[in-house]
DSSP file (Angstrom, degrees, kcal/mol; ACC not computed):
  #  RESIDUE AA STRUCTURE BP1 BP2  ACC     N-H-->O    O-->H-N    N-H-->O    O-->H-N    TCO  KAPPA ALPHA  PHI   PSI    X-CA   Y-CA   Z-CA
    1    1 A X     >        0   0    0      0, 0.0     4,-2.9     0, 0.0     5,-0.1   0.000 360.0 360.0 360.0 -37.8  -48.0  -66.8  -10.6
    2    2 A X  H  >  +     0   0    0      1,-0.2     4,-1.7     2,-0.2     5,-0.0   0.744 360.0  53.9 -79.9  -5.6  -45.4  -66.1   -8.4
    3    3 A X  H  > S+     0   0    0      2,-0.1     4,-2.9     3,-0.1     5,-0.3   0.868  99.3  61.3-104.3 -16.3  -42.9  -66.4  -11.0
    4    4 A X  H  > S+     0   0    0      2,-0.2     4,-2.5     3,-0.1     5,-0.2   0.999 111.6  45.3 -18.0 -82.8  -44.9  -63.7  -13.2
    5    5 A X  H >< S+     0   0    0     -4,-2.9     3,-2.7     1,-0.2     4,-0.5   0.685 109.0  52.2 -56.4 -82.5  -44.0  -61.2   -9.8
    6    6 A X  H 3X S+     0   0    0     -4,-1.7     4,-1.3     1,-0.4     5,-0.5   0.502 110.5  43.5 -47.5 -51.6  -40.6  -62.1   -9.6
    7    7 A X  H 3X S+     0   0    0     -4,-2.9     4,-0.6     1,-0.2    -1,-0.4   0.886 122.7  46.3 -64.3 -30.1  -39.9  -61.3  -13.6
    8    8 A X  H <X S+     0   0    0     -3,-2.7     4,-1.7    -4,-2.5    -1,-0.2   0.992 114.3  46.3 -64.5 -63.9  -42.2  -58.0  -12.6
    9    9 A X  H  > S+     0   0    0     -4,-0.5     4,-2.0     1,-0.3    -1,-0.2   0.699 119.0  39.6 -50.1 -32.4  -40.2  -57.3   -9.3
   10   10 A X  H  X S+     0   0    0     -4,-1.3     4,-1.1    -5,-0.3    -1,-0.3   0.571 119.7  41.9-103.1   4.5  -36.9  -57.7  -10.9
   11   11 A X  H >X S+     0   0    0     -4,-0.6     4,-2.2    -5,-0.5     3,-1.3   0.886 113.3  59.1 -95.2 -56.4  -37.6  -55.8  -14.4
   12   12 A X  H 3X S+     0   0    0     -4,-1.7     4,-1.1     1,-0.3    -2,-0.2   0.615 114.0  36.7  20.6 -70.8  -39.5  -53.3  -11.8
   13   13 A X  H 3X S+     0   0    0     -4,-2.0     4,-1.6     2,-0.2    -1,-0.3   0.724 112.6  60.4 -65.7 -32.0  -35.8  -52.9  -10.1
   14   14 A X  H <X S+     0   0    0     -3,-1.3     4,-2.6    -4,-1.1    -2,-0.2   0.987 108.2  39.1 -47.4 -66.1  -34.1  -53.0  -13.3
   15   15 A X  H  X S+     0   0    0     -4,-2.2     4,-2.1     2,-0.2    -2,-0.2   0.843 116.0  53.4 -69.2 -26.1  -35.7  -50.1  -14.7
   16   16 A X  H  X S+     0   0    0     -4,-1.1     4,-2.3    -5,-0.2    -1,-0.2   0.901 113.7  47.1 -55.6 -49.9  -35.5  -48.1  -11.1
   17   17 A X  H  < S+     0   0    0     -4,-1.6     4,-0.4     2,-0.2    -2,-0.2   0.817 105.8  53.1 -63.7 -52.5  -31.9  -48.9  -11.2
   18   18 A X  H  X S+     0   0    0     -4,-2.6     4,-3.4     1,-0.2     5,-0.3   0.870 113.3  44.8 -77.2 -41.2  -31.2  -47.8  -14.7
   19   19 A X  H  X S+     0   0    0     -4,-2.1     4,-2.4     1,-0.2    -2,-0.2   0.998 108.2  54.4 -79.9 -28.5  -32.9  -44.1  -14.1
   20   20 A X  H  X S+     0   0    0     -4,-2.3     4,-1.5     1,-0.3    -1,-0.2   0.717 111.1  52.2 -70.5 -11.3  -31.3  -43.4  -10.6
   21   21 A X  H  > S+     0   0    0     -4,-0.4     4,-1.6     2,-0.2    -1,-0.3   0.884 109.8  44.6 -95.3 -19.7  -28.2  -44.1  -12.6
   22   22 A X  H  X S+     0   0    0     -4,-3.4     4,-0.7     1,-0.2    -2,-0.2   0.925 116.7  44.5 -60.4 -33.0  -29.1  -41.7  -15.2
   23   23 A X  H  X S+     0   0    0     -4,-2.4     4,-0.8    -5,-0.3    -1,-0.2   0.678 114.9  45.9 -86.0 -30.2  -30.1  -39.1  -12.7
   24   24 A X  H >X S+     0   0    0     -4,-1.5     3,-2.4    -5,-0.2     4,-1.0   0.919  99.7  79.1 -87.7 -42.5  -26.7  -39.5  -10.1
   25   25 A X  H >X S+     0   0    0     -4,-1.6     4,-1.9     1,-0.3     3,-0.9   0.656 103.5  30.0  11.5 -68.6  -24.7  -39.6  -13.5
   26   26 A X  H 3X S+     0   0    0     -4,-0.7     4,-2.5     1,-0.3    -1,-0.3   0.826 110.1  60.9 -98.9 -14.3  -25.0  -35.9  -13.5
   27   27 A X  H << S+     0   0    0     -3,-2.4    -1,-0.3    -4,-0.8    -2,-0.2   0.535 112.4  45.7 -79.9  -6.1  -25.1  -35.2   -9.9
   28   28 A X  H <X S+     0   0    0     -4,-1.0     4,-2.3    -3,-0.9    -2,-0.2   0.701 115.6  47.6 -91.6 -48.9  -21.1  -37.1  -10.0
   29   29 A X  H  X S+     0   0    0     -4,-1.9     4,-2.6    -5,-0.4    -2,-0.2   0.900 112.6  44.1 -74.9 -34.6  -20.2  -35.1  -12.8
   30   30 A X  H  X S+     0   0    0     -4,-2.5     4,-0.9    -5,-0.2    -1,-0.2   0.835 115.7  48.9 -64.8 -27.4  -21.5  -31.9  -11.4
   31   31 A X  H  > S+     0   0    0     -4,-0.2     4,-2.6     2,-0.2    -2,-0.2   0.838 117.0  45.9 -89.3 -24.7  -19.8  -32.7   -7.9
   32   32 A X  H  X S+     0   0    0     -4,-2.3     4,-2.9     1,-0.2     5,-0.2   0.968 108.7  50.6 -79.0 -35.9  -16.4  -33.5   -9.9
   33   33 A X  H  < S+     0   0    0     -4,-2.6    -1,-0.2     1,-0.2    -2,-0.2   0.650 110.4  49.2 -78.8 -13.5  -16.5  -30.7  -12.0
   34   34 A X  H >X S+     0   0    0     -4,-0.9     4,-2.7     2,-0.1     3,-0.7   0.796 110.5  58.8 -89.3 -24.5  -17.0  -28.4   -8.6
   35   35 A X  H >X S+     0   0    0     -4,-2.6     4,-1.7     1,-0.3     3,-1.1   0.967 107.7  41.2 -45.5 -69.5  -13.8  -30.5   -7.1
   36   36 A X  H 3X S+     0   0    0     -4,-2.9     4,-0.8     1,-0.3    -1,-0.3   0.648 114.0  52.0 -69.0  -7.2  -11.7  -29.6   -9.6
   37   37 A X  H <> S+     0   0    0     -3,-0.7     4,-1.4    -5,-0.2    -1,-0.3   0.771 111.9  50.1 -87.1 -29.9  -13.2  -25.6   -9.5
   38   38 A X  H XX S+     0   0    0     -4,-2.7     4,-4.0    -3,-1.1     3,-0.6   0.991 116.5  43.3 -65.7 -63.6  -12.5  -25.6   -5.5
   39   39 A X  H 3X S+     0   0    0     -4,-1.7     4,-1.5    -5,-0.3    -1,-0.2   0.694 106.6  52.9 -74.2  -7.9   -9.0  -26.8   -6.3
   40   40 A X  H 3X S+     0   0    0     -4,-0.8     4,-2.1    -5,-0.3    -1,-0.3   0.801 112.4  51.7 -34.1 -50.8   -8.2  -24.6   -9.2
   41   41 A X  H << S+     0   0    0     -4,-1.4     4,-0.5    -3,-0.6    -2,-0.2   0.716 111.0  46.5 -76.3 -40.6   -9.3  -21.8   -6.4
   42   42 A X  H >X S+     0   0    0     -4,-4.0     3,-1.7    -5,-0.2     4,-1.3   0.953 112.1  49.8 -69.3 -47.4   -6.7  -23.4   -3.7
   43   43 A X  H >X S+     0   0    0     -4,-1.5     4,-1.2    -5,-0.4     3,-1.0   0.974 114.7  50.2 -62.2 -43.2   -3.8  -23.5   -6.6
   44   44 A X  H 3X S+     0   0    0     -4,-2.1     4,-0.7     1,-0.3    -1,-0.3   0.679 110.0  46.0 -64.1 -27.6   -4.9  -19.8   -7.1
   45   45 A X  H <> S+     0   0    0     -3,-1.7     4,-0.7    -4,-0.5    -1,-0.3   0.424 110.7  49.5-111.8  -9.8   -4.7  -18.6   -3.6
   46   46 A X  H << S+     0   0    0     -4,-1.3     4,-0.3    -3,-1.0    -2,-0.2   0.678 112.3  50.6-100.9 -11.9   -1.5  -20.1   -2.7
   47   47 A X  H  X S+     0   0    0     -4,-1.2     4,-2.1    -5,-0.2    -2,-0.2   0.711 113.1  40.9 -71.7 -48.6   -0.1  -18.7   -5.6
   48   48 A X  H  X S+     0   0    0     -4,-0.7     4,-2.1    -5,-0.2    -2,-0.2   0.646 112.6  61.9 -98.8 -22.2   -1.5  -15.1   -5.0
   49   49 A X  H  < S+     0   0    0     -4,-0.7    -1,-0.2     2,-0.1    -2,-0.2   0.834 109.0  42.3 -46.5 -37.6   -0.4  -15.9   -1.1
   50   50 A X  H >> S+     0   0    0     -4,-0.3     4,-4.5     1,-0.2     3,-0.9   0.933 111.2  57.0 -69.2 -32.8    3.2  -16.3   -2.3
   51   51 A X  H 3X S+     0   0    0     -4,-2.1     4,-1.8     1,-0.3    -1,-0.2   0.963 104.4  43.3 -59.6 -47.6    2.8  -13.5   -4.3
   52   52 A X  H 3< S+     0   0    0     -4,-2.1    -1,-0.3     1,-0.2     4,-0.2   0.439 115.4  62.7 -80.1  21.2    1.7  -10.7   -1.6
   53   53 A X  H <4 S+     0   0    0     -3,-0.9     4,-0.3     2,-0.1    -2,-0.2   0.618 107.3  40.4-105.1 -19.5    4.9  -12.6    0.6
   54   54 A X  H  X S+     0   0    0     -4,-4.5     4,-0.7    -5,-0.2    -2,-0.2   0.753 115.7  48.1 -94.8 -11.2    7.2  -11.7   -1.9
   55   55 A X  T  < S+     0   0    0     -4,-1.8    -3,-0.1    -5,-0.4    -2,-0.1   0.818 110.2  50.9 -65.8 -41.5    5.7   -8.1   -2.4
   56   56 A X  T  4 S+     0   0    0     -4,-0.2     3,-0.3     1,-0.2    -2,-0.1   0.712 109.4  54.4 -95.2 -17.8    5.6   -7.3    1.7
   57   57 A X  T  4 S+     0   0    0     -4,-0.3    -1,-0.2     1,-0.2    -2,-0.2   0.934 110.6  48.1 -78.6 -39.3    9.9   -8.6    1.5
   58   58 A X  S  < S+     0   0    0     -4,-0.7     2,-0.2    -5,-0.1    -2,-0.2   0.246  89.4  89.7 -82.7  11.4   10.1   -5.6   -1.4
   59   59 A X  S    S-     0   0    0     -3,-0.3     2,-0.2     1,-0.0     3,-0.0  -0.800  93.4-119.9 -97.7 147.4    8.0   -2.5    1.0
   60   60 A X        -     0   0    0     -2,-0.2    -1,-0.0     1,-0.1    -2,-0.0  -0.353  19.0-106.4 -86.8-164.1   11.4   -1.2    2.7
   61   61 A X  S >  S+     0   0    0     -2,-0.2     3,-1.2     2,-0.2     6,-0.3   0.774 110.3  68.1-106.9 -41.8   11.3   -1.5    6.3
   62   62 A X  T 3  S+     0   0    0      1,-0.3    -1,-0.2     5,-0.0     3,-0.0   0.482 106.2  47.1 -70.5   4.1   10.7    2.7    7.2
   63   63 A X  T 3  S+     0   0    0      1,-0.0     2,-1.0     4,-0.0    -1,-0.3   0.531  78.9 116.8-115.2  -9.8    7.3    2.5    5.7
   64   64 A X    X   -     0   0    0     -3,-1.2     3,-1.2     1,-0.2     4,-0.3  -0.517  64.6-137.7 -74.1 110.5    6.0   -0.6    7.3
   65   65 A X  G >> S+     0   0    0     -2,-1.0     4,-2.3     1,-0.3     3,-0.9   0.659  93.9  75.5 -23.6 -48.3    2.9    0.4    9.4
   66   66 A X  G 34 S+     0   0    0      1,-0.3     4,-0.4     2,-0.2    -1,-0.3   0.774  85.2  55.7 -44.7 -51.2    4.3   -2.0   12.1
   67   67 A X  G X> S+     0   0    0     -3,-1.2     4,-1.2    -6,-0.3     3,-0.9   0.741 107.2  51.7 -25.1 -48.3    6.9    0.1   13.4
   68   68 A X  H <> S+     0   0    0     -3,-0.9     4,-3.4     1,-0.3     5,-0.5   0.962 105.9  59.2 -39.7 -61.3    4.1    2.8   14.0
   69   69 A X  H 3X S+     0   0    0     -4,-2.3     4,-1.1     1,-0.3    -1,-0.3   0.709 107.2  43.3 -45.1 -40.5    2.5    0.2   15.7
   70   70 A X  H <> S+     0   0    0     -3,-0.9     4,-1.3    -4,-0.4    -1,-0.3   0.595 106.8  55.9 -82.8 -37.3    5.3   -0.2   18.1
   71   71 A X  H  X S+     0   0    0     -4,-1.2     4,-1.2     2,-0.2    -2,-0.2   0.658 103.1  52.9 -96.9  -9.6    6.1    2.9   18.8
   72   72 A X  H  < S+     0   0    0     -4,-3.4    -2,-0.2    -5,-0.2    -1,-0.2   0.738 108.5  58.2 -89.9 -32.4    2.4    4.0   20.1
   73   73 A X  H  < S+     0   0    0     -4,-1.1    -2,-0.2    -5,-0.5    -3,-0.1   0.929 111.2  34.6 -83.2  -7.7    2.6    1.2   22.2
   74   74 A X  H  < S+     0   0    0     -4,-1.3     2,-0.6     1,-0.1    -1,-0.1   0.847 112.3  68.0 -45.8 -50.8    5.7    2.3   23.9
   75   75 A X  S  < S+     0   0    0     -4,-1.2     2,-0.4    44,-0.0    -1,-0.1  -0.706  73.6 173.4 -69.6  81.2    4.4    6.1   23.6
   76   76 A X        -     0   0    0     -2,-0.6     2,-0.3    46,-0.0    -3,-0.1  -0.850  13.0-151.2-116.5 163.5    1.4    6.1   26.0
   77   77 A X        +     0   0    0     -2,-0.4     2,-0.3    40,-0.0    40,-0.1  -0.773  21.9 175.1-143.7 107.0   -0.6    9.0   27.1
   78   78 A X    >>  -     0   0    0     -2,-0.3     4,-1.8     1,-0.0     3,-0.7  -0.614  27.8-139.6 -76.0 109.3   -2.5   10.3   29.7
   79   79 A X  H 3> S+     0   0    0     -2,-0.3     4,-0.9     1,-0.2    34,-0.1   0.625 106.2  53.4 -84.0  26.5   -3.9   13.6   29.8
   80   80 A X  H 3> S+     0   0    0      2,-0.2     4,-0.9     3,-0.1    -1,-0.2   0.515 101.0  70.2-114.4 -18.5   -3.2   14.3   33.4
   81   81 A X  H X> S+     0   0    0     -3,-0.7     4,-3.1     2,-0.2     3,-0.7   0.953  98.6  44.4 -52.9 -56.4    0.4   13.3   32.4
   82   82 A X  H 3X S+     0   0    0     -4,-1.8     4,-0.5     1,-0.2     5,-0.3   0.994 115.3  47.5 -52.3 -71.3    1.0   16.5   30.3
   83   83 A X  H 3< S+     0   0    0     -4,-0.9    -1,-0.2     1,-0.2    -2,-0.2   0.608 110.1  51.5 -58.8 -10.5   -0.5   18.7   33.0
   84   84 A X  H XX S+     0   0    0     -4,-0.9     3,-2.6    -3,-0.7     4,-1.1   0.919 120.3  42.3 -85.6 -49.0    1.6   17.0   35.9
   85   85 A X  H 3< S+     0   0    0     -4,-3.1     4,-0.5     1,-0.3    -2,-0.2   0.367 105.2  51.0 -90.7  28.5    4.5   17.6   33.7
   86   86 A X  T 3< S+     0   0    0     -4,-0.5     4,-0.3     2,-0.1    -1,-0.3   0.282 114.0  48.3-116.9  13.5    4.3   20.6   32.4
   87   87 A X  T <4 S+     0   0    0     -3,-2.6    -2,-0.2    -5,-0.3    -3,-0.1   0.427 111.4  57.7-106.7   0.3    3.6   22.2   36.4
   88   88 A X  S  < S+     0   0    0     -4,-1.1    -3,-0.2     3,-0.1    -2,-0.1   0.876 109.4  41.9 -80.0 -47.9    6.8   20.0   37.3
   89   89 A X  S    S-     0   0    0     -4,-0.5    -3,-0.1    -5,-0.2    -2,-0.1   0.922 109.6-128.7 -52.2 -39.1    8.7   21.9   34.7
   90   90 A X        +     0   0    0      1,-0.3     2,-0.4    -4,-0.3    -3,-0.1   0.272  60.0 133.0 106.8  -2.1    7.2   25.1   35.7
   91   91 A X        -     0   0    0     -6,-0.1    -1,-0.3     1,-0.1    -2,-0.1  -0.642  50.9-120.0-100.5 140.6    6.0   26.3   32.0
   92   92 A X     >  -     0   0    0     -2,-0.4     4,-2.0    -5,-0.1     5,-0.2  -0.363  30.6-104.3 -59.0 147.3    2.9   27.6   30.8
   93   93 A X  H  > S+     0   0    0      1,-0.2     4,-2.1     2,-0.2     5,-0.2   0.829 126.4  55.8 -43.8 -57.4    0.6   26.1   28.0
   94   94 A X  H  > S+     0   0    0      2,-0.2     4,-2.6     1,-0.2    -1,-0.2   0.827 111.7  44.8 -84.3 -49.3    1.8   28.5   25.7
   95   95 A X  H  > S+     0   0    0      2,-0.2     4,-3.2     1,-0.1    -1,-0.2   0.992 109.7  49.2 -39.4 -73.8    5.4   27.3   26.6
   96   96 A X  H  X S+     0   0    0     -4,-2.0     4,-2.2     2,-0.2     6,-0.3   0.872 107.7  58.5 -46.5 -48.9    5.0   23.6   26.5
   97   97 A X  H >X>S+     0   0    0     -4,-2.1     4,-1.3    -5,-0.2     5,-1.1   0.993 104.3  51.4 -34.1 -74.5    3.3   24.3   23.1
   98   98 A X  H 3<5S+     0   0    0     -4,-2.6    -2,-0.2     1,-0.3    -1,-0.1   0.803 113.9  46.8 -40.8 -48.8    6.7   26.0   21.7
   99   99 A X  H 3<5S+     0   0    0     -4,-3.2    -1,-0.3     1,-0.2    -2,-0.2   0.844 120.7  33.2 -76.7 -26.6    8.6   23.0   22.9
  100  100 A X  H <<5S-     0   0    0     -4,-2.2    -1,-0.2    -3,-1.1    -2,-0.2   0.688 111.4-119.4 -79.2 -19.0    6.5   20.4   21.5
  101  101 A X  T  <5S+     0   0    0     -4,-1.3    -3,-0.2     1,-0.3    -4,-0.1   0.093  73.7  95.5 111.3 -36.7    5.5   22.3   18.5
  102  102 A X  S   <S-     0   0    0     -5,-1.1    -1,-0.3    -6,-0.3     2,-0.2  -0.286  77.4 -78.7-104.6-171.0    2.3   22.7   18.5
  103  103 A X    >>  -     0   0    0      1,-0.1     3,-2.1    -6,-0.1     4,-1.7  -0.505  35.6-123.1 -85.1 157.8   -0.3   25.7   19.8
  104  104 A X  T 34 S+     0   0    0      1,-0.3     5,-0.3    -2,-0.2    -1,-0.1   0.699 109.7  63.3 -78.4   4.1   -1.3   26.1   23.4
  105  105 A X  T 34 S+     0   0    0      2,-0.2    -1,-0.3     3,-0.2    -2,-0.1   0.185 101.2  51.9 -88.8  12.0   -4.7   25.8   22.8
  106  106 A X  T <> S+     0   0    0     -3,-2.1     4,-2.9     2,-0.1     5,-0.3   0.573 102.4  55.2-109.0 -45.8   -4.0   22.5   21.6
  107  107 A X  T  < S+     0   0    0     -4,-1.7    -2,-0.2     2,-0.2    -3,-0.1   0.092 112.0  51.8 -83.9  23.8   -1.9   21.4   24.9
  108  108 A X  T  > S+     0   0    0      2,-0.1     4,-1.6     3,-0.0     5,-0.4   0.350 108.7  46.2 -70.5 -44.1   -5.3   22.5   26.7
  109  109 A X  H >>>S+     0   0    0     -5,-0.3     5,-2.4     1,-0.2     6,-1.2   0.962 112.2  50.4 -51.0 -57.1   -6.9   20.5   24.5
  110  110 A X  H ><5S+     0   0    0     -4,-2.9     3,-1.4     3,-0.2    -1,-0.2   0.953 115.9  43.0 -44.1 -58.6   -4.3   17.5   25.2
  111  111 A X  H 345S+     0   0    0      1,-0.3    -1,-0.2    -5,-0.3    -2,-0.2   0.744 111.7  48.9 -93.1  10.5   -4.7   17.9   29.0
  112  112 A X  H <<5S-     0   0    0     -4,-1.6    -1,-0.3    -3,-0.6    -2,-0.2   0.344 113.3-124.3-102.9  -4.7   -8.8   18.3   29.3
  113  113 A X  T <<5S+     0   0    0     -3,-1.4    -3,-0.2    -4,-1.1    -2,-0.1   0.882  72.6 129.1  73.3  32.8   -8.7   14.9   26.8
  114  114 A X  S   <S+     0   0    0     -5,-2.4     2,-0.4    -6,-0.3    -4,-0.2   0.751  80.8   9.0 -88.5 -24.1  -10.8   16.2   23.8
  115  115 A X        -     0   0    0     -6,-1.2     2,-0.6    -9,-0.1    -2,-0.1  -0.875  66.8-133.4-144.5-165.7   -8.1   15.2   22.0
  116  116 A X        -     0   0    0     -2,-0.4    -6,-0.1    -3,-0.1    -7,-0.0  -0.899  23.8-115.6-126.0 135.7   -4.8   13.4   21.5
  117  117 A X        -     0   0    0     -2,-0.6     2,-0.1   -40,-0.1     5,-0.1  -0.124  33.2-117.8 -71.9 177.0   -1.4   14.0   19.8
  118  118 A X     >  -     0   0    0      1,-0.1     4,-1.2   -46,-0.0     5,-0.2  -0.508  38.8 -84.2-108.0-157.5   -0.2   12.0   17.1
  119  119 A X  T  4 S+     0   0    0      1,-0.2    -1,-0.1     2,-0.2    -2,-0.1   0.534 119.8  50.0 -84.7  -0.9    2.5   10.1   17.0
  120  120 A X  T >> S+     0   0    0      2,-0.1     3,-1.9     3,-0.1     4,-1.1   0.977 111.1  53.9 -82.9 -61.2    5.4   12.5   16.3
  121  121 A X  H 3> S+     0   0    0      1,-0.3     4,-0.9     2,-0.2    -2,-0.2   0.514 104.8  51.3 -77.7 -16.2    4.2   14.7   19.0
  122  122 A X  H 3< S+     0   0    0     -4,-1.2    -1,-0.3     2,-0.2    -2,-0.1   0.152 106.8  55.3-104.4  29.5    4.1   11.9   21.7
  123  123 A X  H <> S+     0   0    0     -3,-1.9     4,-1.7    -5,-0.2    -2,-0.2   0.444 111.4  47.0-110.1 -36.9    7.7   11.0   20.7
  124  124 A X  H  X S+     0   0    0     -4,-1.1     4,-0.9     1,-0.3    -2,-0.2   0.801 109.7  53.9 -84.4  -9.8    8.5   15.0   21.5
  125  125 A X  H  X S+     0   0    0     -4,-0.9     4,-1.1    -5,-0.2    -1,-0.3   0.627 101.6  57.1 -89.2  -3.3    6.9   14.8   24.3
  126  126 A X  H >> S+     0   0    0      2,-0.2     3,-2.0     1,-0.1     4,-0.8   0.967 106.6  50.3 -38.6 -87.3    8.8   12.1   25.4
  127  127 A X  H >X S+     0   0    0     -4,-1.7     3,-1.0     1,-0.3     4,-0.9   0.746 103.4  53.9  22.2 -85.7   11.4   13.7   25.1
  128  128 A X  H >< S+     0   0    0     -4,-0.9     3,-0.8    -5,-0.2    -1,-0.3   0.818 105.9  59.5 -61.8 -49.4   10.4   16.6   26.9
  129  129 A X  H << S+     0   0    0     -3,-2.0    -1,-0.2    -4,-1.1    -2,-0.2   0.635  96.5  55.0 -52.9 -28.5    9.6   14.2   29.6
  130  130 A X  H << S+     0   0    0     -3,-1.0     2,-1.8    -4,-0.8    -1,-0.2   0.577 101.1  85.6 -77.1 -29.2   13.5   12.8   29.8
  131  131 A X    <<  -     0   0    0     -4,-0.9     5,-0.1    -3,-0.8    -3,-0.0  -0.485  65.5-150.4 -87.1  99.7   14.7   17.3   30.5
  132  132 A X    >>  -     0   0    0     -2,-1.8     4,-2.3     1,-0.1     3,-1.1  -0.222  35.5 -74.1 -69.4-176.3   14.6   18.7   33.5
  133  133 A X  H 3> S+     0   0    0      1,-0.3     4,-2.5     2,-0.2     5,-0.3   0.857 124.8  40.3 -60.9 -44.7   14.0   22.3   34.5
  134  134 A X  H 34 S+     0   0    0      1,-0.2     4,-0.4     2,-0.2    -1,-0.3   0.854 112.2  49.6 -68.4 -21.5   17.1   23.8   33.5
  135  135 A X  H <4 S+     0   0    0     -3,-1.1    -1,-0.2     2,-0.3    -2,-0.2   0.741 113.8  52.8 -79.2 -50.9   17.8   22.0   30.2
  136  136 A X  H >X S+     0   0    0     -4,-2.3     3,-2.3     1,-0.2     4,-1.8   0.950 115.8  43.5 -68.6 -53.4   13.8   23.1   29.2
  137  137 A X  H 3X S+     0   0    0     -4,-2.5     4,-0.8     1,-0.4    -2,-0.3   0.725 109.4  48.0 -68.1 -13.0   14.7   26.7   30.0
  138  138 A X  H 34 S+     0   0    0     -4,-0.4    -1,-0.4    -5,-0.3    -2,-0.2   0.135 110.0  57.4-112.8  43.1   17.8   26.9   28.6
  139  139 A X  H <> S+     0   0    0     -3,-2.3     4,-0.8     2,-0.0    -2,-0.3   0.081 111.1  49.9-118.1 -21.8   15.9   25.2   25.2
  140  140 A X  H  X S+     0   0    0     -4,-1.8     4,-2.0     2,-0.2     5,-0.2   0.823 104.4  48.9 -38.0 -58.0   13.6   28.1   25.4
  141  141 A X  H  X S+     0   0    0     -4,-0.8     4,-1.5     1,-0.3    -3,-0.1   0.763 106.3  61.1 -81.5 -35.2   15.8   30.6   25.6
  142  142 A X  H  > S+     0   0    0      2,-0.2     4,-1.8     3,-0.2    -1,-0.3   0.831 109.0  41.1   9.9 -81.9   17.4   29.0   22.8
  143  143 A X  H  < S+     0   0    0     -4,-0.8    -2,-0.3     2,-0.3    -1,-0.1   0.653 106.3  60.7 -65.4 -19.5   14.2   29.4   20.6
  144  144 A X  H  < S+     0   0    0     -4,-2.0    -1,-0.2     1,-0.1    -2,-0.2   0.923 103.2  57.0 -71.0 -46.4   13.5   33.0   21.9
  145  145 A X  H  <        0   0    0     -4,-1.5    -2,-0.3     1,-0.3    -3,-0.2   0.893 360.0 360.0 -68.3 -54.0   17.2   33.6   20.3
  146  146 A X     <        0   0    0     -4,-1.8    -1,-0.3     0, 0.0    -2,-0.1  -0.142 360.0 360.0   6.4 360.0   15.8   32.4   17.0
């Protein structure tokens, strides 16, 4: 009897054996056939890395957003800065406007902090920060003649 079970047990494992191989069969061919889509995907993306590193050498250099970047962190601004230095100079909003450009309802605007200049305008006020009193007045006087 007991060699009846064995031949049962082992045809029993035979046939177990024989479907789990049919059944990882496709679970190996599905996991190879996603290998080779992941690395198709790598080759693709190091390819299209190189590509936007040789595009970003071909941008000239006066357009690159980085410079900007540089020069606002240099540029800082404070709106109690403007108002100390535009009562150091001695000018009115409507002055300080002329030399920077812009309206004086704008340098109010600037020195209550509802808004901010952009970045050409905090490079002319920089500027404007470097002049003392005669130098501003006689750059007035200058513009008047205009």
């Amino acid at each position: 009897m007991s060699n009846i079970a064995s031949v049962l047990k082992e045809e029993i494992a035979r046939l177990v054996r024989r479907q789990l191989r049919g059944e990882t069969e496709t679970l190996k061919k599905a996991s190879s056939r996603y290998r080779a889509d992941i690395a198709a995907l790598k080759r693709r993306i190091e390819a299209l890395e190189k590509q936007i590193s040789r595009l970003e050498k071909m941008v000239p250099k006066k357009v690159a957003p980085i410079a900007d970047g540089e020069s606002e962190t240099k540029l800082r601004f404070k709106p109690q800065g403007v108002r100390a230095q535009r009562t150091r100079l001695g000018l009115s909003a409507p002055e300080m406007g002329a030399l920077v450009g812009v309206s004086a309802q704008t340098i109010y605007n600037w020195e209550a902090g509802t808004s901010r200049p952009r970045n050409e305008q905090l490079a002319v006020i920089a500027t404007v920060r470097k002049m003392g009193k005669r130098e501003v007045q006689a750059r007035l006087d200058q513009m008047r003649a205009e």
